[in-house]
C-alpha positions as CSV (number, residue, x, y, z in Angstrom):
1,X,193.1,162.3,-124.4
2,X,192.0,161.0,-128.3
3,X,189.6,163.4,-129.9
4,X,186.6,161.3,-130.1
5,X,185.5,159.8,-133.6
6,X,183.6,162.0,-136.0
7,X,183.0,161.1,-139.5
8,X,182.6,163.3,-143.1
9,X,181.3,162.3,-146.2
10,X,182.3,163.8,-149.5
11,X,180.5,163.9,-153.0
12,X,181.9,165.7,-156.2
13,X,178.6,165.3,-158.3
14,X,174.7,165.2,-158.4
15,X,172.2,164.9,-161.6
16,X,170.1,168.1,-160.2
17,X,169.6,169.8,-157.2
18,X,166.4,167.6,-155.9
19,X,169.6,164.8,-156.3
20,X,172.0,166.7,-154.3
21,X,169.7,168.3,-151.6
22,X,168.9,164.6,-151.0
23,X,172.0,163.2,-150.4
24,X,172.9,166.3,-147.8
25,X,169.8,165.3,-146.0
26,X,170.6,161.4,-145.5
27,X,174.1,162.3,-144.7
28,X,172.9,164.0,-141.7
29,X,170.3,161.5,-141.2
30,X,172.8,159.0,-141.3
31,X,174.7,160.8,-138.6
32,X,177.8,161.9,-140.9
33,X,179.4,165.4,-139.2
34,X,180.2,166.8,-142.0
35,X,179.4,167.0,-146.2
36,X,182.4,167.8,-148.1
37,X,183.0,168.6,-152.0
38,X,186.3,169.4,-153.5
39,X,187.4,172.3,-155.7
40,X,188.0,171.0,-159.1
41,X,187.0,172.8,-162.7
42,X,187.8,170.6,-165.3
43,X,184.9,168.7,-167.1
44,X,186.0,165.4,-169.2
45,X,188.7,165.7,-171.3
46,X,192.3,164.6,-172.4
47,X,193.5,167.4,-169.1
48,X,191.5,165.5,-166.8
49,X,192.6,161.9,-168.0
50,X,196.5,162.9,-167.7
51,X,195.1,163.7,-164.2
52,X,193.6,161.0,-163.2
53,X,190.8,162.4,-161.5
54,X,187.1,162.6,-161.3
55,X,184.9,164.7,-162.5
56,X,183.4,167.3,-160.3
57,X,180.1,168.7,-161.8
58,X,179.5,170.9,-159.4
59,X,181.0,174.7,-158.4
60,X,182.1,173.9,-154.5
61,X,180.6,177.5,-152.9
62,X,176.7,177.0,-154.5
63,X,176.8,173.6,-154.1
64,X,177.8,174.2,-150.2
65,X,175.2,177.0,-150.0
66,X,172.1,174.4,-151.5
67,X,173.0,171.9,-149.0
68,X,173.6,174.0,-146.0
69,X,170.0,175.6,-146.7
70,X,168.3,172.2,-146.6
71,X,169.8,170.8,-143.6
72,X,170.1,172.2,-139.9
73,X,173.2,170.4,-138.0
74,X,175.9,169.2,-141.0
75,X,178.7,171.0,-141.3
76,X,179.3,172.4,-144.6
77,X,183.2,172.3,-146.1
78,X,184.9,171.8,-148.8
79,X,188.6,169.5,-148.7
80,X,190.2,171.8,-150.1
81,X,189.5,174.9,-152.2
82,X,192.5,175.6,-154.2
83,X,193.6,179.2,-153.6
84,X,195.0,179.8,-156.7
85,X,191.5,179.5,-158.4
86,X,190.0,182.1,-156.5
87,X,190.4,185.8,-155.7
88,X,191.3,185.6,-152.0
89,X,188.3,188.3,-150.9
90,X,185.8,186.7,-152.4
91,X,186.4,183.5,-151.6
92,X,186.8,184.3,-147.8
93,X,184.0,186.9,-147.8
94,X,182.0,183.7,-149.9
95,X,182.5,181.4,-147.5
96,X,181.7,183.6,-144.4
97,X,178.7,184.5,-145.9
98,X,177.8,180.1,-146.1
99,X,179.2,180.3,-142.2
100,X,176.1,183.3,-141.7
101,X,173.6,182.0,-143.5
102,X,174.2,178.4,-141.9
103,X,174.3,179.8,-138.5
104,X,177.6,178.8,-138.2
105,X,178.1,175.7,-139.9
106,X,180.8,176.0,-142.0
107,X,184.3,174.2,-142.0
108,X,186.8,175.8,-144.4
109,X,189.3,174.0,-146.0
110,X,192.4,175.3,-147.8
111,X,195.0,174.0,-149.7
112,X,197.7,175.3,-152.3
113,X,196.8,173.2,-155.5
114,X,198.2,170.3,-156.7
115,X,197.0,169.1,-160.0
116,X,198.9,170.2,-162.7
117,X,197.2,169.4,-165.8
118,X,194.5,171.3,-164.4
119,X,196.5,174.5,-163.8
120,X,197.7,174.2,-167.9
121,X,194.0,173.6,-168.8
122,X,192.8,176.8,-166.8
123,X,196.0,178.5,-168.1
124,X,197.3,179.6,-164.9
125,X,201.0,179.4,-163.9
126,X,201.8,175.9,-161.5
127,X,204.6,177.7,-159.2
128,X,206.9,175.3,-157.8
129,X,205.8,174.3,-154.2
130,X,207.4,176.4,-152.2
131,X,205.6,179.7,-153.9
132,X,202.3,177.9,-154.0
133,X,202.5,177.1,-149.9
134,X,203.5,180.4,-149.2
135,X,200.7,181.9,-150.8
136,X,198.7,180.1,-149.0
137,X,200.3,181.4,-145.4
138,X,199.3,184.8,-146.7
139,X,196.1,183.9,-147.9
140,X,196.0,182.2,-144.1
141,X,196.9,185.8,-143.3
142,X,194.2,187.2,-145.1
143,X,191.2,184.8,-143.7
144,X,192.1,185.9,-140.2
145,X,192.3,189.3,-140.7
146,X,189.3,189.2,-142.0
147,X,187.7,187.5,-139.4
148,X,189.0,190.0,-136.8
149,X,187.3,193.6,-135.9
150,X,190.1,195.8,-136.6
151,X,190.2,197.8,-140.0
152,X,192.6,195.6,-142.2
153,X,195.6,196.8,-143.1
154,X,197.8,193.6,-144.5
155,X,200.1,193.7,-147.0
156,X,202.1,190.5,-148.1
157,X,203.4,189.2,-150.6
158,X,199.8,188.3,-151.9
159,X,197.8,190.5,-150.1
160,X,197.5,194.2,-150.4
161,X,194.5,195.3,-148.2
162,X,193.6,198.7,-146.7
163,X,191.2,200.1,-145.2
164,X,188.3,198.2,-144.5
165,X,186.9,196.1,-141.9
166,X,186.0,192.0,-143.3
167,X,181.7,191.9,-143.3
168,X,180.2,189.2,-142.6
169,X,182.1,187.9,-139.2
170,X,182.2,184.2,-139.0
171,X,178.9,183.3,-136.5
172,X,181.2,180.1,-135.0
173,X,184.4,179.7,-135.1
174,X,184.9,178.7,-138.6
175,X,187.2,176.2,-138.3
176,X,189.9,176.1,-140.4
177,X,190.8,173.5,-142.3
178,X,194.4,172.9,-144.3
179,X,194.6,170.1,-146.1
180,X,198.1,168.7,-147.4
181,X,200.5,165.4,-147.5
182,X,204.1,167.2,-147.7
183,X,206.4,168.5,-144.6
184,X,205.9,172.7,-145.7
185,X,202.2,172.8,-145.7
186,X,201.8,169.9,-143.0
187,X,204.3,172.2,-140.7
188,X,202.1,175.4,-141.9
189,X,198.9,173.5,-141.0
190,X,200.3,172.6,-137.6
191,X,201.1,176.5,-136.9
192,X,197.9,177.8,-138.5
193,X,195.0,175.1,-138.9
194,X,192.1,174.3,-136.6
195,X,191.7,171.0,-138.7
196,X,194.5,169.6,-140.6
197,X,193.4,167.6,-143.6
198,X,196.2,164.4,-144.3
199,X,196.2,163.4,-148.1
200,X,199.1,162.3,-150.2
201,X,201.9,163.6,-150.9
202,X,201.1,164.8,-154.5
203,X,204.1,165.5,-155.5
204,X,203.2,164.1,-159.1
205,X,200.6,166.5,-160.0
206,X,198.1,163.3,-160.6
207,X,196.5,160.6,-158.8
208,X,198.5,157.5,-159.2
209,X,201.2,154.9,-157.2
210,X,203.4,157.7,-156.0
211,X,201.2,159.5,-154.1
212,X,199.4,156.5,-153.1
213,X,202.9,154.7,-151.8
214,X,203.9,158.2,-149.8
215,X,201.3,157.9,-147.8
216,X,200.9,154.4,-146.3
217,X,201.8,153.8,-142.4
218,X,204.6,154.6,-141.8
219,X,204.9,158.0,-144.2
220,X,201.7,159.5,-142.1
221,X,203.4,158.7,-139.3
222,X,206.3,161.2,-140.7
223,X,203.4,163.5,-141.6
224,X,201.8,163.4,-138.2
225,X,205.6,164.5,-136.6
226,X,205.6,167.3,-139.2
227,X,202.1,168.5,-137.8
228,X,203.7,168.2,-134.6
229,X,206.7,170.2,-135.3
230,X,204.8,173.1,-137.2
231,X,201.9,173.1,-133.8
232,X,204.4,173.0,-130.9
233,X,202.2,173.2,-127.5
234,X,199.2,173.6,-129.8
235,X,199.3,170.4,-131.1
236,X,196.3,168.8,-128.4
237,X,193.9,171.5,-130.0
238,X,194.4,170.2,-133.6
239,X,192.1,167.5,-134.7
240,X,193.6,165.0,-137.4
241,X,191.3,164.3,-140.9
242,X,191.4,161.7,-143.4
243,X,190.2,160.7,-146.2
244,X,189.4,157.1,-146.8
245,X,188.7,157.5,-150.4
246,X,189.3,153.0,-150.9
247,X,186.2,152.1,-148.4
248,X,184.8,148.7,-148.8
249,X,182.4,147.6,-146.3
250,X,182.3,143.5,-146.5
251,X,182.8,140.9,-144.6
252,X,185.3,139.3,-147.7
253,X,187.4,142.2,-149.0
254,X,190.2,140.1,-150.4
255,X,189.1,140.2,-153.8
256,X,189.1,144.0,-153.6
257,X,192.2,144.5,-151.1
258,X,194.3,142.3,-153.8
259,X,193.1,144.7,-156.9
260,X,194.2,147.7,-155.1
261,X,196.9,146.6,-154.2
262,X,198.2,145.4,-157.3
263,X,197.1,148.6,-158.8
264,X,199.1,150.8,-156.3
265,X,202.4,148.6,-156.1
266,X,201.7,147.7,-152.7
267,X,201.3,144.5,-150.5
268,X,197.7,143.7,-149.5
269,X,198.9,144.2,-146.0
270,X,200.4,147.4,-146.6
271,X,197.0,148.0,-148.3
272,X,194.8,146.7,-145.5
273,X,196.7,148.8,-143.2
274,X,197.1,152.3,-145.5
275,X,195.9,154.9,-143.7
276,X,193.2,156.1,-147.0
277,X,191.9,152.9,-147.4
278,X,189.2,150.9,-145.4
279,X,188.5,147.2,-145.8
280,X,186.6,144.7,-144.0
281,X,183.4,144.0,-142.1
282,X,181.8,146.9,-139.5
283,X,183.5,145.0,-136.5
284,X,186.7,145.1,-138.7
285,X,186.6,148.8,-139.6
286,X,185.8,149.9,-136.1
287,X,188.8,147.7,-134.8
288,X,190.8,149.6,-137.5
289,X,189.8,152.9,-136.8
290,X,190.4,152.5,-133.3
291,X,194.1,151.5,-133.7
292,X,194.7,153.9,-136.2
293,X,193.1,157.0,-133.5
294,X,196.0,155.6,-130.6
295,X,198.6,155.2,-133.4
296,X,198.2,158.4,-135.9
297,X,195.9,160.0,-133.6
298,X,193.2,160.8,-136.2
299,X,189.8,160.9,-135.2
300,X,188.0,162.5,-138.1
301,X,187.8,160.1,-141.2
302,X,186.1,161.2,-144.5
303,X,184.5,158.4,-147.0
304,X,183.3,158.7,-150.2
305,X,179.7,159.2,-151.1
306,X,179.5,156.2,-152.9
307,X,180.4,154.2,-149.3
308,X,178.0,156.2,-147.3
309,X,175.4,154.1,-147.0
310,X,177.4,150.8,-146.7
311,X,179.6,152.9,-143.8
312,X,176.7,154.2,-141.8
313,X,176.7,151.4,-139.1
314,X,180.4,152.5,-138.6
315,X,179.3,155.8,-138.1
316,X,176.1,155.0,-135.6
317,X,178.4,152.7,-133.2
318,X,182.0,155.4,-133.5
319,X,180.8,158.9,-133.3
320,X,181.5,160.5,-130.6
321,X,183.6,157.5,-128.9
């Protein structure tokens, strides 16, 4: 049986915290599962414009704390922190503490880094990505030791613990999330993740076609078989996110579906049909969704906060379906 439909909402910036604490409280009054940021550190700048990628004004772990305290049911994540920009302790002990303070609210995504322009900027060594996913296993390692109630003793490759016991415990389950488009970390979210987090395959180390092209139909369906393959007889207890970061709400996209698609190398049909993007009317959306749940098997969709009022109605008639 599908996992039935539940629906996050992700924002990388807000003018002040009146601004943000606001948006967390419509997303939940909008009936969104989940508010997500991402884990970026640049500001603007010749690094960031080589990466194609937004600015993110915001640090992800206050910024998850402030809108954790001023709602009561969202779930709190963040797709993905990067573990390479974090001391592994802190960031786990950091984000149990958001898990305690939320009374269990938190979803916690991982991932092993992918823009590379960012890396140079922060000067910190971009491994190949091999290294990079297998730090992340052992930082896996680390979260569930941790978590556990025996005295840690883990030593890794990354790791060296002794001798102490992880404080606070996780008040739910903590979910974890791991968040990935290529067969290593898609096989290593299958073994490890509670939530697996599809996005492209960014191979590139930027936002552009290649990524974009690597991740239409048919190549999630590849990535969905990886997931498979890493999850064996726990596959039925994974649940499937995406990020629909090209959501356009109206009853005419063609204007829009054509732009993107020129912009991505793509046909508008392998466009309308890409698995990131979302175009057409609330009937048409639903529709889409629907065959994308039997075909891909993903249930938990992710849309930007700049769609999140337009997407509400698909939200109120999905969730929980």
């Amino acid at each position: 049986m599908s996992n039935p439909f539940r629906f996050g909402v992700q924002s990388f910036n807000a003018d002040s915290g009146a601004d943000w604490a606001d948006f967390a409280r419509k997303a939940e009054g909008l009936g969104y599962s989940a508010l997500h940021l991402a884990d970026h550190i640049l500001g603007p700048g010749p690094a960031l414009e080589k990466a194609n990628h937004p600015v993110q004004n915001m640090a992800a772990i206050p910024a998850m704390a402030y809108a954790a305290a001023v709602t009561s049911t969202l779930k709190i994540g963040c797709r993905v922190f990067c573990i390479d920009y974090h001391d592994p302790v802190v960031l786990i002990k950091s984000a149990m503490t958001i898990d305690k303070l939320s009374d269990g609210r938190l979803e916690f995504g991982l991932g092993a880094g992918w823009i590379k322009e960012e890396y140079a900027a922060l000067g910190l060594q971009f491994d190949e990505p091999r290294v990079r996913i297998d730090r992340l296993a052992d930082v896996i390692e680390g979260v569930k030791a941790f978590r556990g109630e025996e005295i840690i003793q883990l030593k890794n490759d990354t790791l060296n613990w002794s001798d102490f016991t992880g404080e606070p415990k996780p008040v739910s389950n903590a979910p974890i999330m791991i968040g990935g488009g290529s067969p290593r970390i898609l096989r290593l979210a299958g073994r490890e993740a509670d939530i697996v987090s599809l996005n492209f395959n960014n191979r590139s180390g930027m936002i552009g076609p290649d990524g974009v092209q690597l991740s239409s139909e048919a190549e999630t369906a590849k990535k969905v078989r990886w997931i498979k393959e890493g999850a064996g007889d726990r596959f039925a207890d994974i649940e499937l996110e995406i990020g629909a970061y090209f959501t356009f709400v109206m009853d005419d996209p063609s204007p829009v579906l054509g732009q993107f698609a020129g912009m991505f190398g793509l046909s508008e049909e392998e466009m309308r049909n890409h698995p990131h993007a979302l175009f057409g009317s609330v009937d048409a959306i639903c529709a889409e969704l629907q065959r994308r749940r039997e075909l891909h098997g993903i249930s938990y969709i992710t849309v930007p906060g700049d769609a999140m009022d337009a997407f509400a109605p698909v939200v109120a008639r999905l969730t929980g379906t």
